[in-house]
N, C-alpha and C positions, 0 to 999 in steps of 0.2 A: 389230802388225798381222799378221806374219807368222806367229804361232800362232792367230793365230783364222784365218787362210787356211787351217792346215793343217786345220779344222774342217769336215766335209763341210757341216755344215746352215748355215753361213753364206754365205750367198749376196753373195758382191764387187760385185755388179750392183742392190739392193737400193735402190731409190728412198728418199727422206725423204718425208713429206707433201706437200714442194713440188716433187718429183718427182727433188729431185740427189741424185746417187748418190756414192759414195765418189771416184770417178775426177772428179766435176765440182769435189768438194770438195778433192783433189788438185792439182787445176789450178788452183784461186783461189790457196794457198796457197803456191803457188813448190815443192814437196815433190818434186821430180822422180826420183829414188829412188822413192816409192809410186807416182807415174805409170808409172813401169818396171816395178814390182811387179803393178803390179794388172793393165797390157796386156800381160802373160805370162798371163794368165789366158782361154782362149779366152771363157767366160762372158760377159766387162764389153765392153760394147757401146761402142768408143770417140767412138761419135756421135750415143748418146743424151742427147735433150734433157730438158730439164726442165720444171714444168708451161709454163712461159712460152716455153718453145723454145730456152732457152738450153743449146746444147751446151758439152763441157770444154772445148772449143776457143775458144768465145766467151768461156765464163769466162775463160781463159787470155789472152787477148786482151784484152778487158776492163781486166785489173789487172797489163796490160804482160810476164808470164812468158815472154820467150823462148824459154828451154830449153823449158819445156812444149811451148809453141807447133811448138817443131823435134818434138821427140818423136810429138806427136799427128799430126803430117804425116807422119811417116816409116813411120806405119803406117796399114796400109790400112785400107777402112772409115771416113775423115773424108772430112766434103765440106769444103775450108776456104771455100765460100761459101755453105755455108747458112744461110737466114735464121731468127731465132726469129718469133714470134708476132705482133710490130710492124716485123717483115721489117729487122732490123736483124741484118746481117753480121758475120763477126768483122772485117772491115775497119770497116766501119762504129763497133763498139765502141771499136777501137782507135784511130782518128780524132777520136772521141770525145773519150778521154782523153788523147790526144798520146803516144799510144806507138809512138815512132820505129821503134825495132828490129821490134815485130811487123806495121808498116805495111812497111816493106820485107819481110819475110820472107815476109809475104802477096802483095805485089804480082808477086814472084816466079811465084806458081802459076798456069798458064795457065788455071787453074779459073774464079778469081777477078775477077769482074765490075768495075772501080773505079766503075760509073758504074751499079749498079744502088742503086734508089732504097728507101729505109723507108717505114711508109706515113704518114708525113708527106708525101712526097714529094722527100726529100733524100739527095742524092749524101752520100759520106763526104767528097768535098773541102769540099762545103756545111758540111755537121760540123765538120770540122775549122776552117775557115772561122771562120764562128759564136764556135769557142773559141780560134781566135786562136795555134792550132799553125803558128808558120810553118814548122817543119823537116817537119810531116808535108806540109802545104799544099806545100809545094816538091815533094815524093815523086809526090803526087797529079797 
């Protein structure tokens, strides 16, 4: 990765078809090294979404990556409650899947809404609820 960085025409920021970018693809995979790598690069927009809305942060949230999750807050430029396209939150994902650690790290940010809805119409404690997280449901 870091010799095609050193490559001017390769652009770090470069969507796929379904609009994720290297840095969204970053953060699914836990690779927190390339998330360092690539937001040293002023280019990569750390809070671009993808076609459905889903930011790295959502991804990272999502599929429970803390480190990410710390990384992508510690740098400016994330909203950590921005909604994708079915207004589903990185809280909201993370309730989702009972990811303890990124429920608290999120609940933390005075950004972060617990009680704004998807458009379904459901809270993340609803979510969580639903799937039967009791440790996130405690958080909430």
């Amino acid at each position: 990765m870091k010799i095609l960085l050193e490559r001017q025409e390769v652009d770090p920021d470069e969507p796929d078809n379904d609009g994720r970018t290297p840095l969204s693809y970053a953060a699914w995979n836990r690779d927190e090294g390339v998330v360092k790598t690539l937001l040293e690069r002023t280019e990569v927009d750390p809070d671009k979404p993808d076609n459905g809305g889903r930011t790295p942060l959502s991804c990272a949230a999502w599929y429970g990556r803390e480190g990410v999750v710390k990384i992508l807050l510690e740098r400016g430029g994330v909203n950590p409650d921005k909604p994708d396209n079915g207004w589903r939150t990185p809280l909201s994902y993370a309730a989702r899947y009972g990811r303890e650690g990124v429920v608290r790290i999120l609940l933390r940010r005075e950004e972060v809404d617990p009680n704004r809805t998807d458009n379904n119409g459901q809270t993340p404690l609803m979510i969580a609820t639903r799937f039967g997280h009791k440790r996130v449901i405690a958080q909430l």
